[in-house]
C-alpha positions as CSV (number, residue, x, y, z in Angstrom):
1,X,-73.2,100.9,80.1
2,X,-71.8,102.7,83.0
3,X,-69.3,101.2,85.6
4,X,-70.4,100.4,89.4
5,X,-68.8,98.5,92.0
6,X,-70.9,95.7,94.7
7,X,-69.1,96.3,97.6
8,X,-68.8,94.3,101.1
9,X,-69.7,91.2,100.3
10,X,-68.2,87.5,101.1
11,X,-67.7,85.0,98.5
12,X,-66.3,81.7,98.0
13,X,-63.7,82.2,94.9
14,X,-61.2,79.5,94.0
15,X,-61.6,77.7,96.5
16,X,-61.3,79.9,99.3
17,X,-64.2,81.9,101.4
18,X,-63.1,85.9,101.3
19,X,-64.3,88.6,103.5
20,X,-65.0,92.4,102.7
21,X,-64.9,92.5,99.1
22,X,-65.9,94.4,96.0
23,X,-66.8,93.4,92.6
24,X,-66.7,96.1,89.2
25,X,-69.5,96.1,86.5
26,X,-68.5,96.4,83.6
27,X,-71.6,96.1,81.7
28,X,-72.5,92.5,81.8
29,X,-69.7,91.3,83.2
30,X,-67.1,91.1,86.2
31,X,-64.1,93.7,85.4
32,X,-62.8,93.4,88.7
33,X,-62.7,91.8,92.2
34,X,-60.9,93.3,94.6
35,X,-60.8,94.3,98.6
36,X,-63.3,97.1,99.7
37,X,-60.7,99.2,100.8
38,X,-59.2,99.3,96.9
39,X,-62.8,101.0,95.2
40,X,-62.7,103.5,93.4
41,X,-65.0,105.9,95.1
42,X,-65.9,108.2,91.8
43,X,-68.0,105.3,91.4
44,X,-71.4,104.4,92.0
45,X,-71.8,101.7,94.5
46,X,-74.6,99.3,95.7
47,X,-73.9,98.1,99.9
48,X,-74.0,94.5,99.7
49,X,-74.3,94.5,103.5
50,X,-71.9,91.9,103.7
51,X,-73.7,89.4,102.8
52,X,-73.0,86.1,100.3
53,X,-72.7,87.0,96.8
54,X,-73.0,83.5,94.7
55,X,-73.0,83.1,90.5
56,X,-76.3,83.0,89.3
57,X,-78.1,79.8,90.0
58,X,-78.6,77.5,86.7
59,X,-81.8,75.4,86.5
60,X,-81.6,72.4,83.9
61,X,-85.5,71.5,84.7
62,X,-88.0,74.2,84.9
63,X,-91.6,72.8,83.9
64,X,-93.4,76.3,84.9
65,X,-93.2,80.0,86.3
66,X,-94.7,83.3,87.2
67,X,-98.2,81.4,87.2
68,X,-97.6,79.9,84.0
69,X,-96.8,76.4,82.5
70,X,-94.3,75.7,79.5
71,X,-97.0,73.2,78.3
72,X,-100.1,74.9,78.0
73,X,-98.3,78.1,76.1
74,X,-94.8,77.2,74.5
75,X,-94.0,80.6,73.4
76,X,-91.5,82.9,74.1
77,X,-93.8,85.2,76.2
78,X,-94.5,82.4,78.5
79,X,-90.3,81.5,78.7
80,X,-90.1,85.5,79.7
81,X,-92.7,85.3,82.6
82,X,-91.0,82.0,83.3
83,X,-87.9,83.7,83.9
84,X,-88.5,86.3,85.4
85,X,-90.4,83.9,88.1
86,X,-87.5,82.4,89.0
87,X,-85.6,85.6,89.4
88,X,-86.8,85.4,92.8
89,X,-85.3,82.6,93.6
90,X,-81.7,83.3,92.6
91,X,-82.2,81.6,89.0
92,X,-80.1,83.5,86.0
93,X,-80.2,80.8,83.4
94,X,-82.3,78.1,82.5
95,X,-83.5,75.3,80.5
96,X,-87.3,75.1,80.1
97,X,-88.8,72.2,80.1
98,X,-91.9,70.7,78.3
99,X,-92.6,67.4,80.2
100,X,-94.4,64.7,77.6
101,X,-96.9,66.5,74.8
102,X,-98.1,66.1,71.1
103,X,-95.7,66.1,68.6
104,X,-97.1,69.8,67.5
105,X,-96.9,71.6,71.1
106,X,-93.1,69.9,71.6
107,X,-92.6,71.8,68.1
108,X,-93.8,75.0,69.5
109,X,-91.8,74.8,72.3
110,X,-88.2,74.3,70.3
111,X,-89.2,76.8,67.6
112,X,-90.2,79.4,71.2
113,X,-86.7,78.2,72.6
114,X,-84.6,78.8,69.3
115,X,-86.2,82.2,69.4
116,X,-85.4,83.0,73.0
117,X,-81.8,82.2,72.7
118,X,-81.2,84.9,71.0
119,X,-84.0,87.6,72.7
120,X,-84.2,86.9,76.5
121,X,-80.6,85.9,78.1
122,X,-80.6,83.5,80.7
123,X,-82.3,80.7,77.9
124,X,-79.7,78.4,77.3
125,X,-81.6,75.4,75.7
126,X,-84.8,73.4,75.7
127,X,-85.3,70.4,78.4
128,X,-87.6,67.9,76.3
129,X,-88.7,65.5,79.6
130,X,-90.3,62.9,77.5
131,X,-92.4,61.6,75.1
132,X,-90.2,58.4,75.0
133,X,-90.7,57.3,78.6
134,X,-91.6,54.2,80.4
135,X,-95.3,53.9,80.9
136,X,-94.9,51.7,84.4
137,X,-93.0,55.0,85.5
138,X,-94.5,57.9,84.1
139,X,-95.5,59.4,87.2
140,X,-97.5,62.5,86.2
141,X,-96.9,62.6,82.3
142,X,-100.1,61.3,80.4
143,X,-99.3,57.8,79.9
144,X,-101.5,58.1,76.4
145,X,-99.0,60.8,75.0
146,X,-95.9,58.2,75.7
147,X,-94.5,57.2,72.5
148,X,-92.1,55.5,70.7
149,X,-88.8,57.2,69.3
150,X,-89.2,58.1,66.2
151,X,-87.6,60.4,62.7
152,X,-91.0,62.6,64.2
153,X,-88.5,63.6,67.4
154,X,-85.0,63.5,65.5
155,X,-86.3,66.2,63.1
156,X,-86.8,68.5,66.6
157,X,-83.0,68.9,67.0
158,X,-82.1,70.1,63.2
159,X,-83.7,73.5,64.3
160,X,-81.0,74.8,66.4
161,X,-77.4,73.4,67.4
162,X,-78.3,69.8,69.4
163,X,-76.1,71.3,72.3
164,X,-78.9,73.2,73.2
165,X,-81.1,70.3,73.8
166,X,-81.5,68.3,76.7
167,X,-83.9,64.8,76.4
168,X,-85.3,63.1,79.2
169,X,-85.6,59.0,78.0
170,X,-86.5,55.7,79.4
171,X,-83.3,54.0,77.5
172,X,-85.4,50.7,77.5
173,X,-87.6,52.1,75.0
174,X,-85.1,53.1,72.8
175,X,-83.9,52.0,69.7
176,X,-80.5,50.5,69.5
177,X,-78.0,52.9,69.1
178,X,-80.4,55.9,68.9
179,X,-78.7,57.7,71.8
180,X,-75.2,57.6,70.8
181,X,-76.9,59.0,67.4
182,X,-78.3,61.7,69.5
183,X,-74.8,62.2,71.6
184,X,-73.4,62.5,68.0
185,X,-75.2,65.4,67.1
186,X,-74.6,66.8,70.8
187,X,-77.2,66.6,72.7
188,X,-77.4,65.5,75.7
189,X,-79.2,62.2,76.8
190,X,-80.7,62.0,80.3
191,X,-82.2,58.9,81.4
192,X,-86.1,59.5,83.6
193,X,-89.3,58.0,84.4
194,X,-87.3,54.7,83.4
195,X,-87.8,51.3,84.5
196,X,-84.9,49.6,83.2
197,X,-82.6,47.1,84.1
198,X,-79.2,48.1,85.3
199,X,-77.3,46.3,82.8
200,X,-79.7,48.4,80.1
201,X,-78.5,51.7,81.5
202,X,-74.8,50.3,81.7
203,X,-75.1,49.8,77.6
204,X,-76.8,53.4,77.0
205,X,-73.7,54.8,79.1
206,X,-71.7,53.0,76.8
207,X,-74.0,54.7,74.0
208,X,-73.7,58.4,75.4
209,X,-76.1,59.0,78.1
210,X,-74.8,61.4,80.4
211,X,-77.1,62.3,83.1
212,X,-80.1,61.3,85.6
213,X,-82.9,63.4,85.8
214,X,-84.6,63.9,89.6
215,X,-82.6,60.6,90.9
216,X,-84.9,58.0,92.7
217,X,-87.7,59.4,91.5
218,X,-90.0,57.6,88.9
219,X,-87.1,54.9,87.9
220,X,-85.6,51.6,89.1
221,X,-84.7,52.1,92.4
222,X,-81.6,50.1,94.1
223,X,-82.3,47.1,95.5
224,X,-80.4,43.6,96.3
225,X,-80.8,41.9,93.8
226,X,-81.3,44.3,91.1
227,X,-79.3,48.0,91.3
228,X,-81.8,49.2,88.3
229,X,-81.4,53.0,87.4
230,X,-80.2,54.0,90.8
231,X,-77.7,51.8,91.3
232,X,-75.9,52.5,87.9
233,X,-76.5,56.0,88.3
234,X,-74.8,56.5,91.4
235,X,-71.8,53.8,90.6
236,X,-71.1,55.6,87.4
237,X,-68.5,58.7,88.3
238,X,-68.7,60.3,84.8
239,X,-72.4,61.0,84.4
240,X,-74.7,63.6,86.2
241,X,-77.3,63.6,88.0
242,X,-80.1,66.1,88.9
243,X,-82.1,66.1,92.2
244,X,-84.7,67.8,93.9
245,X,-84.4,68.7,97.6
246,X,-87.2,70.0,98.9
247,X,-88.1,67.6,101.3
248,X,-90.7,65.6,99.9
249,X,-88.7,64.5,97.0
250,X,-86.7,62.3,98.7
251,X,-85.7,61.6,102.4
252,X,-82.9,64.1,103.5
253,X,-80.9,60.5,104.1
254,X,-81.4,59.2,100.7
255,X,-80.7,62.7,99.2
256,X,-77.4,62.9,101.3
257,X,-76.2,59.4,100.6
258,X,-76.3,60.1,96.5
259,X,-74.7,62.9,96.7
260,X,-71.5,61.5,98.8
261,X,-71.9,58.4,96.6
262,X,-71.4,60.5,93.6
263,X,-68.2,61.6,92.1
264,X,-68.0,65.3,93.4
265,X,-69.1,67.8,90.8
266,X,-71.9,65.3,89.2
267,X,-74.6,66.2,91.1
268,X,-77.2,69.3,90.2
269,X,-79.5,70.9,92.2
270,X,-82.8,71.0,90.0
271,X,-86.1,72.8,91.0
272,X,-88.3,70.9,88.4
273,X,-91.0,73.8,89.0
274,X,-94.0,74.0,88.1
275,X,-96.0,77.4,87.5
276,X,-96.7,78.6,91.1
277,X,-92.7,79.6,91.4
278,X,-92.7,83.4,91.5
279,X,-96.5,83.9,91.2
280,X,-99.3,83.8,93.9
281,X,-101.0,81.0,92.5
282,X,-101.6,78.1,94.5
283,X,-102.8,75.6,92.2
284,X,-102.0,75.3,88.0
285,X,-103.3,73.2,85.3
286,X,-102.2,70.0,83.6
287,X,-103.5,68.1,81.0
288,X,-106.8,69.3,81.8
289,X,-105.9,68.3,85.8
290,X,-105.8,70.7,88.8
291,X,-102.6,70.6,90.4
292,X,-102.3,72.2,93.8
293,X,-99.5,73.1,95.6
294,X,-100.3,72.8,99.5
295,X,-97.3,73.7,102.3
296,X,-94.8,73.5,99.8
297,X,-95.9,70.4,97.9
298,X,-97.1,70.2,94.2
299,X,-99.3,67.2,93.8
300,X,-102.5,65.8,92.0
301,X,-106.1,65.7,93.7
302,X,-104.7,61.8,94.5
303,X,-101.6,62.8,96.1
304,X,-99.4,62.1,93.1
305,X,-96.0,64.4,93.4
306,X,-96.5,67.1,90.3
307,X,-93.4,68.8,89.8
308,X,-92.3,71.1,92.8
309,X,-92.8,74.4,94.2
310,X,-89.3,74.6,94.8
311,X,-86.8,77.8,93.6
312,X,-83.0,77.1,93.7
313,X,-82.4,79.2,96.5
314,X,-84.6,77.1,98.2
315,X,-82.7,74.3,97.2
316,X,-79.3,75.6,98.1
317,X,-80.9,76.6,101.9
318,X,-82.0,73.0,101.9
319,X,-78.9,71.4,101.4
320,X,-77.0,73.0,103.8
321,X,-80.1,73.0,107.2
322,X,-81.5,69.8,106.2
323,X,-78.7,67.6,104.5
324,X,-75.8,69.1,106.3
325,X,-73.8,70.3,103.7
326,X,-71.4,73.1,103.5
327,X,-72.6,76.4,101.7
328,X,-69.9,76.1,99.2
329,X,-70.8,72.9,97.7
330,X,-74.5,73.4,97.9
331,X,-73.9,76.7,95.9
332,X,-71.7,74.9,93.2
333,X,-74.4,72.3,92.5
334,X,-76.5,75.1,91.7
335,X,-74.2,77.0,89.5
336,X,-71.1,75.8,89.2
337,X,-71.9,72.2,88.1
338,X,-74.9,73.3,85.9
339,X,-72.4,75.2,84.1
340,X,-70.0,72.4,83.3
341,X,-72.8,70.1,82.9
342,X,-74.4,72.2,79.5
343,X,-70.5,73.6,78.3
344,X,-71.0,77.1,79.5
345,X,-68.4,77.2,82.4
346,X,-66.5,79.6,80.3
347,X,-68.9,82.3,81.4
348,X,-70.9,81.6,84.3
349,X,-70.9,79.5,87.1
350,X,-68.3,81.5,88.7
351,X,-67.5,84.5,90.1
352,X,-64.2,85.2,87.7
353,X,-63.0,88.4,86.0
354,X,-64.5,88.1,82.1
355,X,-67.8,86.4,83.8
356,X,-71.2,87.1,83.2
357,X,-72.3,89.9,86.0
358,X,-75.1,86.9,87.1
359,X,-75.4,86.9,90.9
360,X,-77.8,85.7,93.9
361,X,-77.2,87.6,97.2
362,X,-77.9,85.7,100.1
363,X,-78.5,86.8,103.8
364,X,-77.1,85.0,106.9
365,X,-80.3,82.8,106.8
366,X,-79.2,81.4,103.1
367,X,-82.6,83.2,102.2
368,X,-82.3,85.5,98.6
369,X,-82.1,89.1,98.8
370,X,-81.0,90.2,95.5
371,X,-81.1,88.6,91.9
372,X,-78.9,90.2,89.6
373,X,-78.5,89.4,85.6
374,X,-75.8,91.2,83.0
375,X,-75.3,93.7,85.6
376,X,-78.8,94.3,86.7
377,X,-80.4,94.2,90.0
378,X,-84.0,92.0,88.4
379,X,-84.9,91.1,91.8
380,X,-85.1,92.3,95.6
381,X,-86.6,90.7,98.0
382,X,-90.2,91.7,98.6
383,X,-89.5,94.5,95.6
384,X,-89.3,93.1,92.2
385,X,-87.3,95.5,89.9
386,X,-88.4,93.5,86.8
């Protein structure tokens, strides 16, 4: 592929913000990143307007896209309109995720995942959120397709390297020493929809577990007596943490006091979308259940929070107007911190010479203009180039 430079932009690079800048393609990655004034003008160029130029956005938790749902079709042509959804919102890579299902679908979905890997970039792994989750917390996961942990599962993660799985757990319902097992073969254990104690999630840290998926919701919350999830979650400094900030989630307090309790560089931004994300659908299906999305807000005919109908862009915007924080660090807990999270910080997550060319543009506002992946512009604002 041809050489091209993105010129005048701003980024934040090793630590520092810089001004007037220009990056080379080189094919899929960065060549170069140097001042405006030092391009080399035999070259095409694309006028970034001076606007924010960011490292593609990594998603560990993306239930739906493009109008579709991982659940209802997990093949790979639903994981390509998936990502190519969240293209519009500044997503490069992702993890889809296949909240609680039959033992058969949950096979489809690894087998469409292994597959994808290798055929649509951007796919970095499979997010299983469930079956082995606590009943008392399942929030919208069919309580009848809960299960226990069984050989059924382990056999899922001899089909391709156990570093490309994440799995969602309520660690009270899990055998002793099954997680460390699962840590053993490398993947990573997340505790969710979890009721237990805090002294049971203090003995699965012990056993591997390594994150918290969407904190406060559907688990132990933090309480005087009792820390539960929460309270272990945010005292441990080693472990991640995914949360959603959209708004309805959590309370922009509660959302900004677990992040500053947690160790910096722990805590990823997750959309945990469902299929309206990219599409111009405003409702879905779920186990046979309408799911609407109204202002913003996925939830059941009852009220019941249903995934989001958040992008990551959204999220970033979020944390900086609503929780205060500075661009920088909202934009690392999107990408930077994803990157470290699943062991590919060797190739995205920043904007480095060697890198993947996987970029969100943002505006003054914090609001997307441009996706771009392996040195493609796949999204503009209002123009899909898909």
């Amino acid at each position: 592929m041809s050489k091209m430079y993105l010129n005048n932009f701003s980024a934040f690079i090793d630590g520092h913000w810089q001004d007037t800048l220009a990056l080379l393609l080189d094919g899929e990655n960065i060549a170069a990143i140097e001042p405006c004034i030092q391009i080399d003008k035999q070259l095409p160029v694309h006028d970034c307007r001076g606007y924010t130029l960011a490292a593609g956005f990594i998603d560990t938790q993306v239930n739906g896209g493009g109008g579709l749902m991982f659940n209802q079709q997990p093949n790979t042509e639903t994981i390509d309109v998936m990502r190519r959804g969240h293209w519009s919102g500044g997503t490069t890579a992702m993890l889809p995720t296949l909240i609680t299902d039959d033992f058969d679908v949950m096979s489809d979905a690894v087998d469409a995942v292994a597959k994808a890997i290798d055929t649509l970039p951007g796919i970095l792994g499979i997010h299983l959120e469930g079956p082995h989750l606590s009943e008392e917390r399942c929030g919208v996961h069919d309580p009848k397709k809960i299960r226990p942990f069984s050989e059924q599962t382990e056999s899922l993660f001899l089909r391709m390297p156990g570093e490309r799985f994440l799995l969602t757990v309520a660690p009270e319902n899990m055998p002793e020493g099954a997680i460390a097992k699962l840590t053993a073969l490398g993947v990573r254990v997340s505790a969710g929809h979890s009721a237990a104690s805090y002294d049971c999630i203090k003995t699965a840290l012990t056993e591997g577990l390594s994150c918290f998926t969407h904190l406060h919701n559907a688990m132990s919350p933090l309480t005087g007596r009792e820390p539960g999830v929460v309270g272990a979650a945010l005292e441990d400094q080693d472990s991640y943490m995914g949360i959603i900030i959209d708004g309805f989630h959590l309370h922009d307090t509660t959302a900004a006091l677990s992040i500053a309790a947690k160790a910096q560089g722990k805590t990823l931004l997750v959309s945990d979308a469902m299929a309206t994300i990219g599409s111009d659908k405003d409702s879905f299906e779920l186990y046979g259940e309408t799911i609407y999305a109204v202002d913003g807000r996925c939830a059941t005919a009852d009220g019941t929070l249903a995934g989001s109908a958040l992008d990551m862009a959204g999220a970033v915007r979020n944390c900086v107007i609503r929780l205060g924080l500075p661009l920088e660090e909202a934009l690392r807990m999107a990408s930077q911190y994803p990157a470290e999270f699943l062991g590919t910080d060797d190739c995205r997550g920043h904007l480095r010479v060697g890198y993947r060319a996987d970029f969100a543009l943002l505006n003054a506002d914090h609001t997307l203009q441009q996706t771009w992946l392996g040195g493609q512009c796949v999204y503009t604002r209002d123009k899909s180039t898909r």
